[in-house]
N, C-alpha and C positions, 0 to 999 in steps of 0.2 A: 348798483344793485337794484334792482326791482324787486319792490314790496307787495305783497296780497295783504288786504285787509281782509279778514276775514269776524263776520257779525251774526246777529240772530239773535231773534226772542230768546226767553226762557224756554229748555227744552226741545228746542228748535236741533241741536244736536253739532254747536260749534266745538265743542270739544272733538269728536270724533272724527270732523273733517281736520281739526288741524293734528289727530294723532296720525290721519292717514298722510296728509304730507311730512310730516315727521319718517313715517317709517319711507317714503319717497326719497330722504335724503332733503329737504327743506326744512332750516331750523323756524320753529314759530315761538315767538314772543306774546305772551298771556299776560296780556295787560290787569286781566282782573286779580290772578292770584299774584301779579309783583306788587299793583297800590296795595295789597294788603301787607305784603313786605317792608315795601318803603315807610308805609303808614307806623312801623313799629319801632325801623331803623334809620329812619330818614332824620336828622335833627334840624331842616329846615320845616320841614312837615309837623313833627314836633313841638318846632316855635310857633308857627304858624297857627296851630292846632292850639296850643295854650292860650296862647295869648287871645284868640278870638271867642274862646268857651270856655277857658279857666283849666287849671292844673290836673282838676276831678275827670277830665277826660283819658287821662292814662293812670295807669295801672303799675307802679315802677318802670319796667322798659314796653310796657307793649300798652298799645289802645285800647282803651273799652269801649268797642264797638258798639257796645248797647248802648250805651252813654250818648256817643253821637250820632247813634241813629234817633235819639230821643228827642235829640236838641236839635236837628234839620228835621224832623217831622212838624216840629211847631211850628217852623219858618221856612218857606221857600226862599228867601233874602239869605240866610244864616248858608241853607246847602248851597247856593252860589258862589258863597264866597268860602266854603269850606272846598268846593269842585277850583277853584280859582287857586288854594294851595297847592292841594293832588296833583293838581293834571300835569300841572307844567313838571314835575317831579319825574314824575311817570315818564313823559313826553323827554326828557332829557337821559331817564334812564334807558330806553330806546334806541336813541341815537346812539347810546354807547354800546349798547349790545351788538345793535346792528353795522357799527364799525370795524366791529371784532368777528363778526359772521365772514366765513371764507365761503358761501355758498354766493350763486349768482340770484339766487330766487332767496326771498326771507317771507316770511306769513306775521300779520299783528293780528291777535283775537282780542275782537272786545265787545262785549255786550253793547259797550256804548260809544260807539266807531266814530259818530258824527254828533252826537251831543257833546261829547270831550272831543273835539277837534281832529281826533288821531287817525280822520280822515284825508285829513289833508297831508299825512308821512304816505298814500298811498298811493302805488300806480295802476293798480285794477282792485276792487270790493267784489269781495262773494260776499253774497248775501243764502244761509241756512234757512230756508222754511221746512214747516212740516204744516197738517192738518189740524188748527187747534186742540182736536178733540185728544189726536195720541199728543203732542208737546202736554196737555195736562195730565196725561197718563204716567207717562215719560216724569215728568215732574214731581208729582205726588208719589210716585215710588223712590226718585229719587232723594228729594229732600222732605219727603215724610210732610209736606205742606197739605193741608185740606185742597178740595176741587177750587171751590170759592176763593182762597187765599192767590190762588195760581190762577185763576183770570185776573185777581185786580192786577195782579204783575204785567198779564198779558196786555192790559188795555192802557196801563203805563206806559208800554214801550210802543204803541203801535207807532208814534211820531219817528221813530227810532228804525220802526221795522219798515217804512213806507220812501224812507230816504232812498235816494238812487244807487243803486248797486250796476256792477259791469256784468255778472254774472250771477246769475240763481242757480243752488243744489235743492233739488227735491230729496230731504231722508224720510223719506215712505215709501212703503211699498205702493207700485213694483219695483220703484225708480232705486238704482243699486248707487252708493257712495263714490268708490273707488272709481267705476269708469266714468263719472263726472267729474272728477278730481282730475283726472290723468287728461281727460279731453280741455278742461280750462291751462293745466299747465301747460300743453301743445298749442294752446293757442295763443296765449299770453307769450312763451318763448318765440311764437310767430311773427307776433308785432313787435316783439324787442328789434327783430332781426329786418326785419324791414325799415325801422325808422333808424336803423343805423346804417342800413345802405342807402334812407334817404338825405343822410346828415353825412 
């Protein structure tokens, strides 16, 4: 099976490319809202998670996200090795998804494709940009953040946003979504087919 990474700032508009290969017929795996799944259900993540910050980080069955975004703000050392629990959870919850996908194409979305590794499950990366100015637009309507709040996000991830991608979607006007979706799946399905008549 051949996987698409699919990435992008905040605001950048990953969601909406992977709704449009969903409606494609391309199942996509949302790595950001399953860690928060896992992070609640997971009882490796759980030990993990206690044992390294204490009991006070959950809440009976679910996380207090507040809590550990409290305790990794203090410490870049501490989110490393709290990212060191996550990932690999994540990263294995993946594989089992993607074992179970009866499609020949699968999509990963992740804000954070190449800082958690989950670039390396992939065989082509889109990369979502837009123009900073609408991604803060975009943003501050959507999660109700201040302008200010949603650049430091932006200038957080540039390491993130500058990493190599196989393919760029512009979601700004003019540039339309869909017939750049449909032109990267034709061309991704291209080189499947060639290296398989070169193998």
């Amino acid at each position: 099976m051949i996987t698409l990474g699919i990435t992008g700032g905040i605001g950048s508009g990953k969601s909406i490319v992977s709704h449009v290969l969903q409606t494609l017929g391309i199942p996509v795996y949302d790595s950001d809202s399953r860690a928060k799944w896992l992070n609640d259900h997971s009882p490796i993540i759980r030990k993990g998670l206690t044992d390294l910050i204490g009991s006070e980080v959950y809440d009976g069955e679910c996380l207090r996200r507040d809590r550990l975004a409290a305790a990794i703000f203090a410490s870049h050392n501490l989110l490393l090795q709290v990212n060191a629990i996550i990932h690999p959870e994540v990263k294995n919850d993946f594989l089992r998804w993607r074992a179970s996908c009866p499609s020949d194409l699968s999509g990963l979305e992740s804000a954070i494709l190449h800082s958690s590794g989950f670039h390396t499950l992939c065989d082509s990366i889109i990369r979502i940009d837009a123009p900073e100015k609408i991604r803060i637009e975009r943003a501050t309507a959507r999660d109700g953040a201040s302008a200010e709040a949603i650049r430091k996000r932006i200038q957080s991830q540039r390491a993130e946003e500058t990493a190599p991608a196989d393919y760029i979607i512009m979601n700004a006007p003019p540039h339309l979504i869909i017939p750049q979706v449909i032109q990267i799946i034709s061309s991704v399905r291209q080189k499947a087919q060639k290296s398989c008549l070169r193998d």
